[in-house]
N, C-alpha and C positions, 0 to 999 in steps of 0.2 A: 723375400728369400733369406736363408741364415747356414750360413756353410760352418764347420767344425771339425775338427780333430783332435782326441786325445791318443796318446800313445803310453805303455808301458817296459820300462826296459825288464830284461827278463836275464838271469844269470848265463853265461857262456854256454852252460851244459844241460842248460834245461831243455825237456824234452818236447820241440815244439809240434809232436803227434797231438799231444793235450788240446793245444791253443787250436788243431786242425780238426777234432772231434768238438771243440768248442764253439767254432763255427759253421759246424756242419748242422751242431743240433741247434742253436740259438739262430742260424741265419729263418729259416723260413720261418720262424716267430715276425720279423721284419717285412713278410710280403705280402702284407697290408695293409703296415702302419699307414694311418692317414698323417695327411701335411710330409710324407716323407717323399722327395724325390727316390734318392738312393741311399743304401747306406754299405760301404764297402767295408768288411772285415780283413787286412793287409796285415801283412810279416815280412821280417826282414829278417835273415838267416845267414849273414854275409857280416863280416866285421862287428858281432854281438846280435844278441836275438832282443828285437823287438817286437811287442803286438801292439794293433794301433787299429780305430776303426775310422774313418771318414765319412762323412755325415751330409747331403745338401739337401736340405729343406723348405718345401715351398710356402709353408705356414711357419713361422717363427713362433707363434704359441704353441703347436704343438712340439717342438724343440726345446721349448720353456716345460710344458708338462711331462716330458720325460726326461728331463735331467732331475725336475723334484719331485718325481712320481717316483714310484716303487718297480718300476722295468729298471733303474739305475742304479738301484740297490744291489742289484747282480750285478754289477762293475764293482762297487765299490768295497763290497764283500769280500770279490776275486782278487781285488789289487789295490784296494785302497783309494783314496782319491784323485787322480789325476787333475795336471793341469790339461785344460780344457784351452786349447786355439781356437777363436774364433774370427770369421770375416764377415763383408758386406759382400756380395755377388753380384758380379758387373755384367758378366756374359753368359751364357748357358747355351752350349752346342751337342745336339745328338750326332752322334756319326750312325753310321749303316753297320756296324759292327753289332750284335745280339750279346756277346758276354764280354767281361774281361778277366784275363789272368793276371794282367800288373798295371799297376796305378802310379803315375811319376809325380812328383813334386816339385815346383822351378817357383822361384823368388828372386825379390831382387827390388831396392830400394823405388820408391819416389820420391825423387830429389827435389828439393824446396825451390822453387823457381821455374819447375819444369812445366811444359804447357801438356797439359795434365789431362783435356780434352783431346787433344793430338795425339797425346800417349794413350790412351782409349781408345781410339777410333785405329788406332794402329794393331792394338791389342784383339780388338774384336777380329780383326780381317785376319789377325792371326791364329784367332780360335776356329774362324771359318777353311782356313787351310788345313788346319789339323781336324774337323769335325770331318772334313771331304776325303781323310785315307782311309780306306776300306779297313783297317782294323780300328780304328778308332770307335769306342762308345759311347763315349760322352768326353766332355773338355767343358771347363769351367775356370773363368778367371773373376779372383775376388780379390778386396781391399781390405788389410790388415789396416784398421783404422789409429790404431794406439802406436802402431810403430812406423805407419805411414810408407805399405810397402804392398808390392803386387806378390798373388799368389796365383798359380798357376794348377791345376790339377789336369791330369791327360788319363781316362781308362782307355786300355790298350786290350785288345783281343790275341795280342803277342805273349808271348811268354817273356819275363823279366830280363831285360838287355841293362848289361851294368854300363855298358857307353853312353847308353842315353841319358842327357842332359836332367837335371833334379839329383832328386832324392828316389830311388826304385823301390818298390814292393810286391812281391806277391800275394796276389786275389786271392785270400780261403775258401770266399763266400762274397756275392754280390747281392743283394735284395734290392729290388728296383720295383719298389712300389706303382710310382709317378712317372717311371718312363717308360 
């Protein structure tokens, strides 16, 4: 598996109807890609406007053939090149939920020394508690290998709570190939 995230910041005043026509028309192109679990098309409209797609894939070469295939050239067109986050995927939980409207982002180091298997098997039971709320759709915790740190992803079938724990975004578009 091969999880990723690029984001684009976008001016204060731009009009994010675009970015929501944007993934209204490009989302169902997405709901067949092979090797693709999901891929969420998110925005953030609260303190600057970001567009941002999130990605987990269960083939890693097909992850590799559309970053340098010609489906990415419509990214790069639109906004140039992004830097591109990537992880390794530890856990992968479905919840009972069918859609989601907002996607959370939680991070947070692993510390040199820490028993690292412990911190795993803790991490899973707690992707299993979040997979088991009824609005929950998927949950996913991966390792940022280069900066040696946990990432956490939660789709939520709720609407965007700015209290909740991460980074928040709203769902434009979900394509869920592989789930």
């Amino acid at each position: 598996m091969f999880a990723k995230q690029y984001s684009h910041r976008l001016p204060s005043d731009y009009d994010m109807n675009v970015i929501r026509r944007r993934a209204a028309q490009l989302g169902p192109l997405w709901d067949h890609a092979e090797g693709l679990l999901f891929k969420a098309f998110i925005a953030q409209e609260h303190g600057g406007n970001v567009y941002s797609s999130v990605y987990l894939w269960a083939d890693p070469l097909q992850a590799a053939d559309f970053l340098l295939g010609e489906r990415f050239q419509k990214v790069l067109d639109s906004f140039g090149r992004p830097h591109i986050e990537s992880w390794l995927p530890l856990d992968v939980q479905r919840g009972p939920a069918q859609s989601a409207l907002s996607v959370y982002r939680e991070e947070w180091p692993l510390e040199p020394g820490a028993d690292r298997a412990g911190i795993l098997a803790e991490e899973k039971q707690r992707n299993q508690q979040v997979a088991d709320n009824r609005d929950t759709f998927a949950v996913f915790l991966a390792l940022d290998v280069q900066a040696w740190r946990l990432v956490r992803f939660t789709l939520s079938a709720k609407a965007l709570d700015v209290e909740h724990p991460g980074t928040g975004y709203q769902v434009f578009y979900l394509a869920r190939p592989g789930i």
